[in-house]
C-alpha positions as CSV (number, residue, x, y, z in Angstrom):
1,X,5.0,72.4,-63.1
2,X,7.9,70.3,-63.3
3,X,7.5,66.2,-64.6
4,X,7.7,64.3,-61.2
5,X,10.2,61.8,-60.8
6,X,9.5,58.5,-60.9
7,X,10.6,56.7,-57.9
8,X,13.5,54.3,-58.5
9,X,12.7,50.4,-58.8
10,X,13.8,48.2,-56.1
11,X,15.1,45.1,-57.0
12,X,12.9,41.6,-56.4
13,X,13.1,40.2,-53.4
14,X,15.2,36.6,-55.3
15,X,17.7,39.2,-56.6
16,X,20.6,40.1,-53.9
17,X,21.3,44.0,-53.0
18,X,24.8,45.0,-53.4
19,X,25.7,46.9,-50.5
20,X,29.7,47.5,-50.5
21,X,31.5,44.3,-51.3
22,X,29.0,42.2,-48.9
23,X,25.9,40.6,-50.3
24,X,22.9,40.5,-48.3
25,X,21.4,37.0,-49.0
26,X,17.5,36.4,-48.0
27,X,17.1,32.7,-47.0
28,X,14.5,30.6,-48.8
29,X,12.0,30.0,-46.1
30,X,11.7,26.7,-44.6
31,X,8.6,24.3,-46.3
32,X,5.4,24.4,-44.1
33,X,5.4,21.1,-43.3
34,X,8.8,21.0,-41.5
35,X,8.1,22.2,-38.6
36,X,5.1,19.9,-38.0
37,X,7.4,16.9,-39.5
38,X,9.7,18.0,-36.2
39,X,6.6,18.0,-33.5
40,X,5.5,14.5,-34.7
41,X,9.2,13.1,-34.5
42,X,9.7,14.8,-30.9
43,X,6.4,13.7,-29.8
44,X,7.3,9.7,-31.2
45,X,10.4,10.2,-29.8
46,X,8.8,11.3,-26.0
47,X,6.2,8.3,-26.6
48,X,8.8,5.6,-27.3
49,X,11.5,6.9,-24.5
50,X,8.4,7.3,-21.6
51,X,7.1,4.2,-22.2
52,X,9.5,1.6,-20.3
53,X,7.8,-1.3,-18.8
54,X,7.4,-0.9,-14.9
55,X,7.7,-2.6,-12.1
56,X,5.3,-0.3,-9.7
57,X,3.8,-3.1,-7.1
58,X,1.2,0.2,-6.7
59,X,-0.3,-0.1,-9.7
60,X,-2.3,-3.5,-9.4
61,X,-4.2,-1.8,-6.4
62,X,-5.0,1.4,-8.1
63,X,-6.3,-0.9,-11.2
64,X,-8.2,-2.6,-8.6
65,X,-10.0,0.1,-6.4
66,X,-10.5,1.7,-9.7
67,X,-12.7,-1.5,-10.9
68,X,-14.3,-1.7,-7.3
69,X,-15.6,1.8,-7.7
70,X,-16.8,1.6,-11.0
71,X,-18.5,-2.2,-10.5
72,X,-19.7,-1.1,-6.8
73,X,-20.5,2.7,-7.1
74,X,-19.0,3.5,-4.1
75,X,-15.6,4.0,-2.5
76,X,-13.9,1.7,-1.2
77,X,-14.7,2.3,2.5
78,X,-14.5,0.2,4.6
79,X,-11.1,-1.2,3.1
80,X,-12.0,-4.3,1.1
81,X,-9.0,-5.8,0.1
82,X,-7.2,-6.3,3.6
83,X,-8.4,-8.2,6.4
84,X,-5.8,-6.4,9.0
85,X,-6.7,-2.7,8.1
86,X,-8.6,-1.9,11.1
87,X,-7.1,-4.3,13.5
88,X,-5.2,-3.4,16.6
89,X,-4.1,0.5,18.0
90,X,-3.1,3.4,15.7
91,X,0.9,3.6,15.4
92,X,0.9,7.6,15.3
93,X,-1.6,10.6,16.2
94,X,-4.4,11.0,13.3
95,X,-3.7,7.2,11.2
96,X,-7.4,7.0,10.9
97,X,-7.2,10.4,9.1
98,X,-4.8,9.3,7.0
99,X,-6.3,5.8,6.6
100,X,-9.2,7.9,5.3
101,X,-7.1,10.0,2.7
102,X,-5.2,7.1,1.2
103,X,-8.1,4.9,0.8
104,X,-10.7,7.9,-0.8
105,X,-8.1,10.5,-2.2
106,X,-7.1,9.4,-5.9
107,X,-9.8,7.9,-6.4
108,X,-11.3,9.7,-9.8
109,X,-7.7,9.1,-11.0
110,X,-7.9,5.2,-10.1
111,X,-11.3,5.2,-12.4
112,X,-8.8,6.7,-15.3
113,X,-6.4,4.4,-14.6
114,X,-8.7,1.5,-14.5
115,X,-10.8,2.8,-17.9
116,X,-7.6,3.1,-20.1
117,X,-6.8,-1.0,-18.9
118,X,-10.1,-2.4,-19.7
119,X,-9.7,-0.6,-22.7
120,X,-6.6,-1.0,-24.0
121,X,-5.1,-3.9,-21.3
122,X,-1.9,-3.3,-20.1
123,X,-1.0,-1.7,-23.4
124,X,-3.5,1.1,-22.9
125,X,-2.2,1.3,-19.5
126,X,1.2,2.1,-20.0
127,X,0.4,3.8,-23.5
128,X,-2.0,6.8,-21.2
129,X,1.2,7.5,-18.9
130,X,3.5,8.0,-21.9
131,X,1.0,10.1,-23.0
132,X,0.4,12.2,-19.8
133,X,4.3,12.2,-19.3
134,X,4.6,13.7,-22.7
135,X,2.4,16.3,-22.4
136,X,4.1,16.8,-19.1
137,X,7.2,17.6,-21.2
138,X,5.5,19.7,-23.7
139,X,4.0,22.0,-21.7
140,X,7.3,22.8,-20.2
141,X,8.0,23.8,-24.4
142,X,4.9,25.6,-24.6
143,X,5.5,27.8,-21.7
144,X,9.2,28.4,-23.3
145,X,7.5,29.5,-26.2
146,X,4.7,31.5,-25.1
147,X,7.7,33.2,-23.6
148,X,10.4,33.6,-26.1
149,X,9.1,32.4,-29.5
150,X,12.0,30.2,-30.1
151,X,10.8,27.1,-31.6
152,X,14.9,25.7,-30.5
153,X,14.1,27.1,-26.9
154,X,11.0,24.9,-26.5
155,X,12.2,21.6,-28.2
156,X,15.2,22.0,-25.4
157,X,12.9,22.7,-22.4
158,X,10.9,19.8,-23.5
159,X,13.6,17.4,-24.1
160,X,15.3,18.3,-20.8
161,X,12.7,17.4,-19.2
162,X,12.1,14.1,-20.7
163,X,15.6,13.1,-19.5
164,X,14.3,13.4,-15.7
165,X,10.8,11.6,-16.5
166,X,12.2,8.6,-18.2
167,X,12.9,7.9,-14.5
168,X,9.3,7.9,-13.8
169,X,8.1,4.7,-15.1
170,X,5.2,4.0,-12.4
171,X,1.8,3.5,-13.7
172,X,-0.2,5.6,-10.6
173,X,-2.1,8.7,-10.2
174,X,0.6,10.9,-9.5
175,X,1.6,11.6,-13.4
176,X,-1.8,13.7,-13.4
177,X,-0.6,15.7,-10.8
178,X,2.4,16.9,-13.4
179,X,-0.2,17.3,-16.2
180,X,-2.5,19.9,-13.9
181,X,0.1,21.7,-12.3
182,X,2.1,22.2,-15.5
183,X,-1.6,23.2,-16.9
184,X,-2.5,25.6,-13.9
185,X,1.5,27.2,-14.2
186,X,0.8,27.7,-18.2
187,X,-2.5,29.6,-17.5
188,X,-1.5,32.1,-15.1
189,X,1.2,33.0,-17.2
190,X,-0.3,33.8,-19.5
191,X,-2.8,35.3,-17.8
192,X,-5.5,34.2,-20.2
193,X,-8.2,31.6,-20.4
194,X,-8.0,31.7,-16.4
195,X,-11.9,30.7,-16.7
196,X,-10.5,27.6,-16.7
197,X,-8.7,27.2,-13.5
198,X,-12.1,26.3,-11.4
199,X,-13.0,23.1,-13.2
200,X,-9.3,22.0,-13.8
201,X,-8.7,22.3,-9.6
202,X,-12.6,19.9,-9.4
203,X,-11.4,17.8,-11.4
204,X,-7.2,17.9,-10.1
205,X,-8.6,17.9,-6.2
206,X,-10.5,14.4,-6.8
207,X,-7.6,13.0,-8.8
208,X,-4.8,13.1,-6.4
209,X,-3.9,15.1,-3.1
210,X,-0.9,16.9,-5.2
211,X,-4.1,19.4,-5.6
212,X,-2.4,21.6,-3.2
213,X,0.6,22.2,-5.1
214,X,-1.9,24.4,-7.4
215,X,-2.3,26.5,-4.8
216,X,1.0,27.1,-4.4
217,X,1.6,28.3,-8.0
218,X,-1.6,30.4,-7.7
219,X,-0.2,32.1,-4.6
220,X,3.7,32.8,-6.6
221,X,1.1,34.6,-9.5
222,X,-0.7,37.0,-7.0
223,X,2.4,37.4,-5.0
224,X,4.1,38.7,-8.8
225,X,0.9,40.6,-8.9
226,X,1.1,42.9,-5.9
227,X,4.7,43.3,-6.6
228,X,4.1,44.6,-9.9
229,X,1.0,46.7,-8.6
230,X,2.8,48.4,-6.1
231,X,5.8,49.2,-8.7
232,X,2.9,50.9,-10.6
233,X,3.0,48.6,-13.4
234,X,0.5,47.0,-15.4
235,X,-1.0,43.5,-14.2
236,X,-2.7,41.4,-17.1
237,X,-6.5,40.5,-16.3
238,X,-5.7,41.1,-12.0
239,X,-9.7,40.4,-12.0
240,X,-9.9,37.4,-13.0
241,X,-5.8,36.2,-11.3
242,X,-8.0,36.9,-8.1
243,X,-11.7,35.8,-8.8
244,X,-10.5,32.7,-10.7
245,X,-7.7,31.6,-8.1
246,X,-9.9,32.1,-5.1
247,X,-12.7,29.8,-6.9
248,X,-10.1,27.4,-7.8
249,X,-9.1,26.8,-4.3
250,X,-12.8,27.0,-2.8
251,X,-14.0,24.0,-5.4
252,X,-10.6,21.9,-4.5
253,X,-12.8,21.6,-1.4
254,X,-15.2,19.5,-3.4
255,X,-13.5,16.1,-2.9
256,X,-14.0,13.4,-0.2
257,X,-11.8,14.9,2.3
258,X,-12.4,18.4,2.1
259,X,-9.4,20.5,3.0
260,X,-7.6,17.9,5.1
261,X,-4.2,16.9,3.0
262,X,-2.6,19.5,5.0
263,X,-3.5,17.5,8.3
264,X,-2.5,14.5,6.5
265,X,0.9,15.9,5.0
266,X,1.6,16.3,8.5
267,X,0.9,13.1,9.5
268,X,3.1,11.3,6.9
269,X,5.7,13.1,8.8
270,X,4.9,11.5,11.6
271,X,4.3,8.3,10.1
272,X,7.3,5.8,10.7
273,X,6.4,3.9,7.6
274,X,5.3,7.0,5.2
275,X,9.4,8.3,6.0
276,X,10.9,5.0,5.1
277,X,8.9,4.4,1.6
278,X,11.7,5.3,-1.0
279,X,9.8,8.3,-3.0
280,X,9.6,10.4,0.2
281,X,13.4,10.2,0.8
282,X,16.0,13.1,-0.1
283,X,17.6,12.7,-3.1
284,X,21.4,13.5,-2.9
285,X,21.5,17.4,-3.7
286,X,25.5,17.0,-4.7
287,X,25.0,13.8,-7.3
288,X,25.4,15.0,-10.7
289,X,22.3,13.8,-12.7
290,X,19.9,15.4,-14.9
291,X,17.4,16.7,-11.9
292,X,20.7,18.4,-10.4
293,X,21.5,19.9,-13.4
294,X,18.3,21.6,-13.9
295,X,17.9,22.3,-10.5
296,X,21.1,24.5,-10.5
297,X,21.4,25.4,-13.8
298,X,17.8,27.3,-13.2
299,X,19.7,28.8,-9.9
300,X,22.5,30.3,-12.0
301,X,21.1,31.3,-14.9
302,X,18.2,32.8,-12.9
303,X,21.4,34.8,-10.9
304,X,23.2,36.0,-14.2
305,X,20.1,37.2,-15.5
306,X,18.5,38.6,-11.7
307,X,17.9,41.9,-13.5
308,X,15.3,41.1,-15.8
309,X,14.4,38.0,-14.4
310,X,10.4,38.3,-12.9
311,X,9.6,37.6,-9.5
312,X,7.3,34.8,-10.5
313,X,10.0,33.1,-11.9
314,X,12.3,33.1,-9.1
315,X,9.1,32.2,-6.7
316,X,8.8,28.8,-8.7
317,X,12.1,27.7,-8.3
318,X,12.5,28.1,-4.9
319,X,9.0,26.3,-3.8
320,X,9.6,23.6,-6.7
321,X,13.3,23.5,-6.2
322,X,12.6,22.6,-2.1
323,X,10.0,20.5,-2.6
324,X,12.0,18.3,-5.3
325,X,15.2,18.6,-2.5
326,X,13.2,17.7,-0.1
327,X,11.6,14.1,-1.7
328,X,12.1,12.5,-4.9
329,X,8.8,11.9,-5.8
330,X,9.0,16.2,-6.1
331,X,12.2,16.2,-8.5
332,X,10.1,16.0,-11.8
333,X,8.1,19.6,-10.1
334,X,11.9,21.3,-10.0
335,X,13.5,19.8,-13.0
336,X,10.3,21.2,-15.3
337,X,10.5,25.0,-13.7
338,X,14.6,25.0,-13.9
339,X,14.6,23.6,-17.6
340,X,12.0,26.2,-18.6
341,X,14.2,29.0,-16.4
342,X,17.6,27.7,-18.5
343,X,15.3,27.7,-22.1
344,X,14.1,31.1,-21.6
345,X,16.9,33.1,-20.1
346,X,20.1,31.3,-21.3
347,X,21.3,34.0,-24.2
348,X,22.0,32.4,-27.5
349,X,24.5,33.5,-29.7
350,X,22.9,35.1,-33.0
351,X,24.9,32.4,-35.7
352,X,22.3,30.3,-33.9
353,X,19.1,31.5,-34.9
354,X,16.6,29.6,-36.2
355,X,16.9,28.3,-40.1
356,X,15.8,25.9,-41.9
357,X,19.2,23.5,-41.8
358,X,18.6,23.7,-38.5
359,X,15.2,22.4,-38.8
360,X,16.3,19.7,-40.9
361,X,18.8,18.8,-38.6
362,X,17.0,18.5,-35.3
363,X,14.6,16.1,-37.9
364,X,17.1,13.8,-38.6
365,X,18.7,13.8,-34.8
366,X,15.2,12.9,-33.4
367,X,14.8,10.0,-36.2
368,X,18.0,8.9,-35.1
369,X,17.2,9.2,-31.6
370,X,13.9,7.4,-32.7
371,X,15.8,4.7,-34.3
372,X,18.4,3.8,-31.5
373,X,15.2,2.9,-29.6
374,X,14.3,0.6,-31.7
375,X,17.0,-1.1,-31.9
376,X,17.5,-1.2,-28.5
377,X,14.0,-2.7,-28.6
378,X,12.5,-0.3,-26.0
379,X,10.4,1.9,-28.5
380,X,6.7,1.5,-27.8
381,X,7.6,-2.6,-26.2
382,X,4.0,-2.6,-24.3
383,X,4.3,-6.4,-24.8
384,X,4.3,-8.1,-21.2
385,X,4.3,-4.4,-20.0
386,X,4.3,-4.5,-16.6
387,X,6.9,-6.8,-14.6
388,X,4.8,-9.4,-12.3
389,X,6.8,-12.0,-10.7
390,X,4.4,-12.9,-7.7
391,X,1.9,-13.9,-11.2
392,X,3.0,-17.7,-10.8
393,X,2.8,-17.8,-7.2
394,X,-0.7,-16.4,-7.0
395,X,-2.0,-18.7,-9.6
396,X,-1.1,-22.1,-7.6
397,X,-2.7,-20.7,-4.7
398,X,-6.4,-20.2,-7.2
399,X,-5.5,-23.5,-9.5
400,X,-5.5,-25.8,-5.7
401,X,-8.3,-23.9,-4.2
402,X,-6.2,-23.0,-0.9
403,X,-8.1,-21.6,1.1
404,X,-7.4,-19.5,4.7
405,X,-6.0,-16.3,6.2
406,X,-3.3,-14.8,4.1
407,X,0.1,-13.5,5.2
408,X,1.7,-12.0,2.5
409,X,5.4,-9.4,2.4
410,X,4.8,-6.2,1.6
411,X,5.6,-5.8,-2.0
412,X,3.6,-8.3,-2.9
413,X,0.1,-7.0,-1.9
414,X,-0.5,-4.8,-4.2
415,X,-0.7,-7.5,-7.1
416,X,-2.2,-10.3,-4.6
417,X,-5.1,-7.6,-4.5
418,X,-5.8,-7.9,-8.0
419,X,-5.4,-11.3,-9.0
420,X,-7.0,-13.0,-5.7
421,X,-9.4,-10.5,-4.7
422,X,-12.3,-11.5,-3.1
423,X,-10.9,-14.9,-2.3
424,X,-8.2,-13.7,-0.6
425,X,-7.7,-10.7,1.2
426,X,-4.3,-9.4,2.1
427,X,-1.8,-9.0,5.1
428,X,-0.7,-5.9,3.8
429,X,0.0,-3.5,0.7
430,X,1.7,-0.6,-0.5
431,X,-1.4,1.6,0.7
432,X,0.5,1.7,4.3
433,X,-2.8,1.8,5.9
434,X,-2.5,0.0,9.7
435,X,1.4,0.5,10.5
436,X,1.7,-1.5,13.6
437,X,0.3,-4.6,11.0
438,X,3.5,-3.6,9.0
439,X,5.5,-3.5,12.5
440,X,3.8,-7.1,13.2
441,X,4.9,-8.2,9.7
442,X,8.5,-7.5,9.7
443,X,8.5,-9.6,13.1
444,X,7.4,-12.2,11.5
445,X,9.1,-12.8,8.4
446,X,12.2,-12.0,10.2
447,X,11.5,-14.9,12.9
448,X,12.5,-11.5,15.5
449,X,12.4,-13.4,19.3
450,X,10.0,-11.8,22.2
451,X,11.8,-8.5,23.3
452,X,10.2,-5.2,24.8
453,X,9.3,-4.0,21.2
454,X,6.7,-7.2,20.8
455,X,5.7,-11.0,20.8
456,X,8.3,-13.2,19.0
457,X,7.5,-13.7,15.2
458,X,6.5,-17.0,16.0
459,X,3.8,-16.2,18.4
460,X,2.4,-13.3,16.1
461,X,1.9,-15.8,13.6
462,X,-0.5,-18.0,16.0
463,X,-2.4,-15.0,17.2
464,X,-3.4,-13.6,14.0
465,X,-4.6,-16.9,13.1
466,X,-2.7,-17.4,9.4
467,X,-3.0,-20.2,7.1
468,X,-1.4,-19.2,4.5
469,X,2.5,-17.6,4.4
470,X,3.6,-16.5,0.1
471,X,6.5,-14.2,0.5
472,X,9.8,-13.3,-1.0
473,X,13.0,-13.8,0.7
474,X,14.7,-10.5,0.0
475,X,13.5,-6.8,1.2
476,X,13.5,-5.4,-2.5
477,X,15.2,-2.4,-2.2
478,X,18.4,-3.3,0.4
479,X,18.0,-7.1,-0.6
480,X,18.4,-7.5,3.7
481,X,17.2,-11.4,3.8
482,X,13.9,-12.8,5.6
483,X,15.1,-15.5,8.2
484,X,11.5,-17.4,8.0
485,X,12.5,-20.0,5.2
486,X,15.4,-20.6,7.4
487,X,13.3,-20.7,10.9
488,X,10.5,-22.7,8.8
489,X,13.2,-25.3,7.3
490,X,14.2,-26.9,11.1
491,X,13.6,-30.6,10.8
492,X,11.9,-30.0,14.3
493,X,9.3,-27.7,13.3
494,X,6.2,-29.6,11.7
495,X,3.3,-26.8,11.6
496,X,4.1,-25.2,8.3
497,X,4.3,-27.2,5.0
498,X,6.3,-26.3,2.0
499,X,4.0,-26.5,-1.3
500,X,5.5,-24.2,-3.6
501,X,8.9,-22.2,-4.4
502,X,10.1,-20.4,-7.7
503,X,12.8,-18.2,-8.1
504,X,10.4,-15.3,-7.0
505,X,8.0,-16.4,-4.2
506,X,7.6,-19.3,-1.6
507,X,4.4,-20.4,0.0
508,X,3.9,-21.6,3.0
509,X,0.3,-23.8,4.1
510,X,-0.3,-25.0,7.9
511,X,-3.4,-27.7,6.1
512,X,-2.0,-28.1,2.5
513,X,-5.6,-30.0,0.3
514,X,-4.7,-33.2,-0.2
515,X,-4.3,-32.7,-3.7
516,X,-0.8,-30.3,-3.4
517,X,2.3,-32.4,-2.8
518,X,4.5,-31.2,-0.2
519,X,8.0,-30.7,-0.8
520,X,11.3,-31.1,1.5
521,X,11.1,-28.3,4.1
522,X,15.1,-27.4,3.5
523,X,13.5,-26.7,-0.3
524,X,13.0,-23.3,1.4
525,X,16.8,-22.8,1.7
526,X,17.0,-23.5,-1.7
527,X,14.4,-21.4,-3.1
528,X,15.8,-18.7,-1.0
529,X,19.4,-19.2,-2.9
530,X,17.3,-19.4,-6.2
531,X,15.7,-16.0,-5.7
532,X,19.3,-14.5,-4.8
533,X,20.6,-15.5,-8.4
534,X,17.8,-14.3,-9.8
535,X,18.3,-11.0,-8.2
536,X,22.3,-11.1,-9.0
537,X,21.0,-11.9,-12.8
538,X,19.2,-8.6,-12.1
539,X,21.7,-6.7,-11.6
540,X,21.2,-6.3,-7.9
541,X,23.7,-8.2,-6.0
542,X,22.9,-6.9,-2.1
543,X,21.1,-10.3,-1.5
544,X,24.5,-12.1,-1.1
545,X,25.1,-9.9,2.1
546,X,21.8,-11.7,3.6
547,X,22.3,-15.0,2.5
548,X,25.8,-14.7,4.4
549,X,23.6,-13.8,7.5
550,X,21.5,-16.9,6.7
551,X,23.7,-19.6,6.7
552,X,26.0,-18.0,9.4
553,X,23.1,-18.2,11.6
554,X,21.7,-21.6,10.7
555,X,25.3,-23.0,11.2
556,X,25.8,-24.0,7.5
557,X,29.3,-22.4,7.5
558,X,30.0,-24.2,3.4
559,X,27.3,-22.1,1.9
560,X,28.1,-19.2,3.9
561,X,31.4,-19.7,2.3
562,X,30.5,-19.4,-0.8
563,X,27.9,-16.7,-0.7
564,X,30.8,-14.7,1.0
565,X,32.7,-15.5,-2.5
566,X,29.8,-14.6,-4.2
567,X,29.4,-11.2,-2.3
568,X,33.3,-10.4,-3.1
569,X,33.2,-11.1,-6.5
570,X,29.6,-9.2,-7.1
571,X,31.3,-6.3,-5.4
572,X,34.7,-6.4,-7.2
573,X,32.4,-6.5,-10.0
């Protein structure tokens, strides 16, 4: 026999092949710790961007049911905190239902909520929702890669998502609904780990009434499921999709209202306050912003790429993308399906696949990005981190012992709750809870006359027997004007005693102690004028339009003048 031949020697991997006149070059791996360097700068990055200061009236009552149920072990039914909440006739079919609901139906959530403050004070407060929000973001990355294994892919899906959120500063129960829904869309996607899909829907169902929006993702997964079934393909773990989505539902029952938000959904539609409150109105489907964007760009790249695109996929968009046309408070639900739809299917040229300049480079763009924050001083500023102008108010009413029944405008209850709770109780609050007390309200603090839709404002105010009047002089959201200063300021009308103004709130005593001076009634002209500036100084200038209507109707015609000026130059402006 022959000598075999030795096989010939390849070169080492460091020494380039020559193949023609091209060199094929193998790129020196990226160090370990990069990628990791990247997470921790995009996850600052999310922290410091998600963590603006806000200005959620909502959040002092959750803080405070949230320290009632932990300090009283029970919920808070009957409604503590307002002494009109049961008075007078429902305003729609099924209000004590919903009455029910909003009083019992976050209230796990409100014990979170209320923990992470007497914890970590405001500061922990504001720090858990960046947190939540974050994750929020993340997961949309984690399902991007779980899906394509493109580190680039997921940093986008989570970043583009992040762009919506930041519009989400409110410090409220919801944000947990993001967290478990993104949760229970990641599982079934997977289709492992579905075990845990029964204890997250326990836990979701007594956090917030969003629960149901589980089911709606567990219903897109078996829907995919038969499809794929009757095209005679392969379905991963179709045991436990069934056995553990049919649990999760069954244990969402395990809450204090059962199976009842779809009752009460329908009911809010009813509801002439619950379609007036701004997070249940449409957002404007043509406006370009960065929930449009998403919401469209997951449309067309889901209709470039229909032929390999899964059922499932298509199924999300069109229940998220309706419900987030449908309400804004649903537009963070539709912008994290189509940013994970535009990561996954968008194709990406191959001079843009993943190296280590690259890595480098996305570093140094989210330290920069990190940096502009900071210099913008809106990086982690939990100082002061929730806006409270009603705080001054509220103290002079505790520092002079005033005592009586409260009337109070709308946006304010929600803080009067927590700072004057159990001494006072409210008129009324963000929790919408007797709407024909809201009806009563707006008659009063716009001074309305008798008609066929009431009493006159003035003769409300007798029969519900109030001492007390601190309101603001501006609706916050149109800046349309309150006429009771003005009705409160005639020389001829002696029941109602200024004690207190700011550029915020004015308060109002029939039987001021004799320790609280009492200032000029026609003060409450002026405060009304100061709390204008303050919201032109703001940035929201619709409060000249009412103080036009003001002194037009009290006959001042000089300052009606020049709030007319002021309106023209705001709106040239």
């Amino acid at each position: 026999m022959g000598r075999a031949r030795r096989p010939p020697i390849s070169p080492p991997a460091s020494v380039p092949r020559k193949s023609g006149a091209a060199l094929a070059i193998i790129p020196k791996p990226a160090p370990r710790w990069l990628r990791p360097a990247v997470l921790g700068l995009l996850l600052l990055l999310l922290l410091s961007w998600l963590s603006r200061k806000t200005a959620d009236s909502d959040t002092w009552w959750h803080l405070k049911t949230g320290q009632f149920i932990v300090t009283q072990h029970r919920l808070p039914v009957p409604d503590p905190f307002a002494w009109t909440t049961y008075i007078g006739k429902s305003a729609y079919p099924g209000e004590e239902v919903t009455r029910y609901f909003n009083l019992t139906h976050e209230w796990l959530a409100q014990v979170v909520l209320y923990s992470a403050y007497a914890v970590g004070g405001l500061t922990g407060l504001v720090l858990m929702r960046a947190v939540c929000l974050s994750l929020f973001c993340s997961l949309a990355g984690a399902l991007t890669y779980r899906r394509t294994s493109s580190f680039y892919r997921a940093l986008a899906a989570t970043i583009a998502v992040a762009t919506v959120m930041h519009s989400f500063p409110e410090d409220r129960p919801q944000y947990l609904t993001y967290v478990f829904l993104a949760l229970t869309i990641l599982i079934l996607d997977s289709g492992r780990r579905l075990w845990l899909l029964p204890p997250l829907f326990l836990i979701w169902a007594n956090c917030h009434g969003g629960f149901f929006l589980g089911w709606v993702a567990i219903g897109i997964y078996w829907a995919e499921g038969l499809y794929l079934r009757w095209r005679a393909k392969p379905v991963q773990n179709a045991r436990w999709l069934w056995g553990a989505g049919i649990a999760a539902i069954l244990v969402s029952g395990i809450n204090p209202n059962g199976f009842r938000v779809f009752e009460v959904l329908r009911n809010y539609y009813h509801s002439p306050l619950q379609t007036e409150i701004i997070e249940w109105r449409r957002p404007n489907p043509w406006e370009l912003s960065p929930f449009t964007v998403l919401l469209y760009g997951g449309l067309l790249i889901l209709l470039w790429r229909r032929r390999g695109a899964r059922l499932s996929d298509w199924l999300l968009l069109a229940a998220f993308g309706s419900a987030g046309l449908l309400a804004w408070r649903n537009v963070a639900f539709a912008a994290w399906v189509g940013a994970v739809l535009i990561a996954v299917y968008l194709p990406v040229r191959t001079s843009l696949k993943e190296r280590p300049v690259a890595d480098f480079a996305l570093g140094g763009l989210l330290l920069a990005g990190i940096g502009i924050l900071i210099a913008q001083g809106r990086a982690l500023s939990l100082a002061d981190a929730i806006d409270t102008p009603v705080s001054a108010a509220a103290g002079f009413l505790l520092q002079h012992n005033i005592q009586g029944k409260l009337l109070n405008t709308y946006a304010e209850g929600g803080y009067l709750i927590w700072r004057l709770w159990p001494k006072f109780q409210v008129f009324a609050d963000g929790r919408a809870l007797n709407e024909s007390v809201v009806r009563d309200l707006q008659r009063i603090i716009l001074s309305v006359e008798a008609d066929n839709e009431g009493p006159s404002g003035e003769d409300l105010l007798k029969a519900y027997g109030i001492d007390v009047i601190l309101m603001s002089a501006f609706e916050p959201i149109s800046g349309r004007a309150y006429y009771l200063p003005a009705a409160l300021a005639d020389p001829q009308q002696s029941d109602w005693k200024l004690v207190y103004r700011d550029e915020h709130e004015l308060i109002y005593v029939r039987h001021p102690p004799a320790d609280v001076p009492v200032l000029n009634q026609l003060d409450g002209l002026v405060g009304m004028e100061e709390q204008c500036y303050a919201w032109m100084r703001a940035g929201a200038p619709a409060c000249t339009r009412g103080m036009v209507d003001v002194f037009t109707r009290i006959g001042d015609q000089e300052r009606a003048d020049k709030w007319s000026q002021l309106r023209r130059y705001t709106h040239e402006e």
